[in-house]
C-alpha positions, 0 to 999 in steps of 0.5 A: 620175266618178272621185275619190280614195279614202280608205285602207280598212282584203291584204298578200303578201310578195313577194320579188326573186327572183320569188316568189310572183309566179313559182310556177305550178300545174300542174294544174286551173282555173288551170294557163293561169295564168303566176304566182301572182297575186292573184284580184279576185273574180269579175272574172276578173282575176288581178293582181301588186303592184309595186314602182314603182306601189303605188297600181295593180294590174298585170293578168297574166292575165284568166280567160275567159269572166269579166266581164272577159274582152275588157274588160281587157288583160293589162298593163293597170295597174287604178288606180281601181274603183267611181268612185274612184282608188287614192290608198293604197299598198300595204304589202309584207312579213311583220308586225303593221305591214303587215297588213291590206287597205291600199292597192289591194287593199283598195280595189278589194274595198270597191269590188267588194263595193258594186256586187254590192249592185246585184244582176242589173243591177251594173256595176263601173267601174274605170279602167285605164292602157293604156301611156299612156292612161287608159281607164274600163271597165265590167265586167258583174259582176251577172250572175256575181254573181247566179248566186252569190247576189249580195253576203254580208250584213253579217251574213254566214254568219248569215241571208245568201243569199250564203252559202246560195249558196256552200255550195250550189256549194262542197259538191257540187264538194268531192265531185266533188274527192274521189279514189278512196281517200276523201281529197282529197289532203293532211291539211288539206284531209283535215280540213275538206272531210270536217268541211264536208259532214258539219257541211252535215247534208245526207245527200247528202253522207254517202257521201262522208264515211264515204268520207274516214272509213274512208280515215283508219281504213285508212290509220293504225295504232298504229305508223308510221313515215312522214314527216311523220306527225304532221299525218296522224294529227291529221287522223284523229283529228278527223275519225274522232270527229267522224263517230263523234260525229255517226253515233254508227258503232261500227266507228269506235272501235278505229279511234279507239283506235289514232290514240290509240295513235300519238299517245301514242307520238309525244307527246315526254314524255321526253328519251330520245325525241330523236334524237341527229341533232337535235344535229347537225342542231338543237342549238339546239332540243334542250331544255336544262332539264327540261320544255323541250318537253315534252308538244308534238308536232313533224312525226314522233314524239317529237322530232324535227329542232327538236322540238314546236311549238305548232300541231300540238299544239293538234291533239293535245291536241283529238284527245284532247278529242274522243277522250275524248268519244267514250269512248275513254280517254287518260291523264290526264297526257297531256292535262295534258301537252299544255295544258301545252305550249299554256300555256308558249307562250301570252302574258298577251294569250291569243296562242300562239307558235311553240314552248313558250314566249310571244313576248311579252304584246303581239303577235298575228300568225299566229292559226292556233296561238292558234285550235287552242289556244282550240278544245282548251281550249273543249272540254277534258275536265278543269277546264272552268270553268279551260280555258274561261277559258283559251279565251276569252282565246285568243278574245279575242286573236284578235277583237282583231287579226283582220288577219292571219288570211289570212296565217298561218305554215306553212299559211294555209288551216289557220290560217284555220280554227282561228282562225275556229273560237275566234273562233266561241266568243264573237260579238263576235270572230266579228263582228271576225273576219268584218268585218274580212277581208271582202275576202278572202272577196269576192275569193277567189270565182272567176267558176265559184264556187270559191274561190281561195288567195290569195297568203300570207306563207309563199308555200307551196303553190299549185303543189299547190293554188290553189282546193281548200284555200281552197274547203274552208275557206271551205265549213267556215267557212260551216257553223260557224253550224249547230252541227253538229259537237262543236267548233263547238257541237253541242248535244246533242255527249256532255258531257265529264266535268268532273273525271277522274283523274290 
């Protein structure tokens, strides 16, 4: 029996030109996948939003093997899940007013999500339209769904069977997934996978991280001149001192000195780092009065094409926190520096913009830059009592408005990570968080356990990647209860020093 559905408070911009909708992955689960479309959990439906019916879901592709595989046709529009018709539409577009789970989406995760609490035997009902005919199917999904753990608790990862489960499946095939050079293929996924089996504790996982470890330290020296060089070397420095922490290996520490080294050069602090092509290529991003950018770092060293912005330098002012924990020294200035930068570019409400300087005291999206933020200050070697202040007013920003947290600029699974990591500071926007983006960790999940890389509003990436990056972060996220690592809380993490010298 079907009735209407009240509006539940995911949103992907889709362009005319196809996009995301038309991108394809060459390569693993979902290279049979014609486009970049929406996952419905472990259904196995894959589904595009369209213009002319925005209360319906149009199915473009439906895993084998899945429950819903032999059920649900390939143009079939779902119009109604869990006894309930869709009745809000959807929202297209990129904005504080649009985001959030509306419409179908949202819906059929509220209406997913309940029958999982059903255990072995649930039974999803969803209604589609074939052509002209309105048909109600029932889709099996108790049996997938209790292989996984069932449904997450409302406390979720905290004392929650489900997250239990998907750590047991996502760490073991985040090692298999791992190249023979120690990384998995790109500096976001070289941060998290390595951070979620060493924060797991389990030491099953640790030939793998030293693995990921000592390819950083070989891959990374005090002068380089790569492209795009900032993101790796950021990827280094977290991931070398965060294993030095934890093992407390010696061999790490020259390796740690020499990221230091690379990062103090590629740092911009002076007006003689700009390369004269930026006024050709960027003049409207070269600094036009003292201090202007300074203490950021951009993709290459020093400034470079339209110069630091604010999401890789939260990254470097925490390698800096996290070297001088490990007892590797950074000039004082240089920290200072950096948390200036972060500071220039953080509104009243705690929100980080793009560049230094505030967007605004009331806006909110991307949390991606305000999370790296919060997680540097929370653990800043110098004026604790100040930089937590700091920290918390990051995290309260964050917890205030999680809605944008899956569709965040430049990468969204990164973003995805610094924003739960402030979040985790403080239990209430932890909560806010987690409940409020409920629907994307129910429908992300594919019918073999793994993760799925929703569409964003950057629309970047999938081509590469559809499950990895996401598999890497939600294994992360899951972990960050444990406390295991110096940023998400480790007791007994060195204490950095509350004062030090300029």
């Amino acid at each position: 029996m079907f009735a209407l559905v009240a509006a539940s408070p995911a949103q992907v911009h889709y362009h005319q030109d196809g996009r995301p909708w038309s991108i394809k992955t060459q390569s693993g689960p979902d290279q049979d996948v014609p486009g970049w479309f929406y996952n419905l959990g472990i259904t196995g439906l894959r589904v595009e939003l369209v213009e002319n019916a925005p209360t319906h879901l149009v199915v473009r592709y439906v895993l084998p093997d899945s429950p819903a595989a032999g059920k649900v046709h390939v143009g079939d529009h779902v119009i109604g899940a869990g006894g309930a018709v869709f009745a809000t539409p959807h929202q297209n577009g990129y904005g504080e007013k649009v985001f959030g789970a509306r419409g179908p989406i949202g819906d059929f995760a509220a209406a997913l999500d309940a029958a999982l609490q059903q255990g072995k035997k649930a039974r999803l009902d969803v209604r589609v339209l074939r052509g002209d005919d309105e048909k109600d199917l029932r889709l099996d999904v108790g049996t997938v769904g209790a292989k996984h753990g069932g449904s997450f608790a409302a406390t979720f990862p905290t004392d929650c069977k489900k997250s239990g489960h998907v750590l047991d499946t996502l760490l073991p095939w985040l090692v298999e997934q791992q190249r023979d050079d120690g990384s998995w293929g790109s500096p976001p996924h070289d941060v998290f996978a390595p951070l979620a089996l060493l924060a797991s504790g389990d030491q099953k996982h640790h030939k793998a991280v030293e693995r990921c470890a000592r390819f950083h330290a070989r891959t990374t020296q005090a002068k380089d001149h790569d492209s795009l060089i900032n993101w790796r070397y950021m990827a280094a420095g977290i991931v070398l001192a965060e294993y030095h922490l934890a093992t407390g290996e010696k061999w790490v520490l020259p390796e740690l000195e020499q990221v230091r080294d690379f990062l103090l050069h590629s740092q911009y602090t002076d007006p003689s780092q700009i390369n004269p092509k930026s006024h050709e290529s960027h003049p409207d991003a070269v600094p036009k009065k003292p201090g202007e950018a300074e203490g950021g770092w951009g993709h290459n060293p020093g400034f470079e094409g339209y110069g630091p912005i604010a999401m890789i330098t939260g990254q470097g002012a925490l390698v800096f926190a996290l070297m001088e924990r490990c007892g590797v020294d950074v000039p004082r200035e240089r920290h200072d520096a950096a948390y200036a930068f972060l500071q220039r570019a953080t509104g009243k409400n705690g929100y980080v913009w793009y560049e230094d300087e505030s967007a605004g005291d009331q806006n909110w999206a991307d949390p991606g830059r305000t999370g790296a933020a919060g997680i540097a200050n929370w653990i800043c070697p110098f004026d604790v009592a100040a930089h937590r202040a700091q920290a918390l007013r990051h995290t309260a920003c964050i917890g205030a408005h999680p809605e944008s947290f899956p569709d965040t600029h430049g990468c969204p699974t990164m973003g995805m990570a610094y924003a739960a990591l402030t979040a985790h500071l403080e239990p209430g926007a932890w909560r806010s968080l987690l409940d409020a983006n409920r629907w994307w960790f129910v429908l992300s999940e594919c019918p073999d356990g793994t993760f799925y890389y929703q569409p964003n509003r950057d629309n970047a990436g999938y081509g590469a990647d559809s499950r990895l990056s996401a598999s890497a972060v939600v294994a992360f996220i899951l972990t960050m209860e444990k406390r295991s690592l110096c940023i998400t809380g480790r007791d007994d993490a060195p204490a950095a020093p509350s004062t030090g010298p300029k």
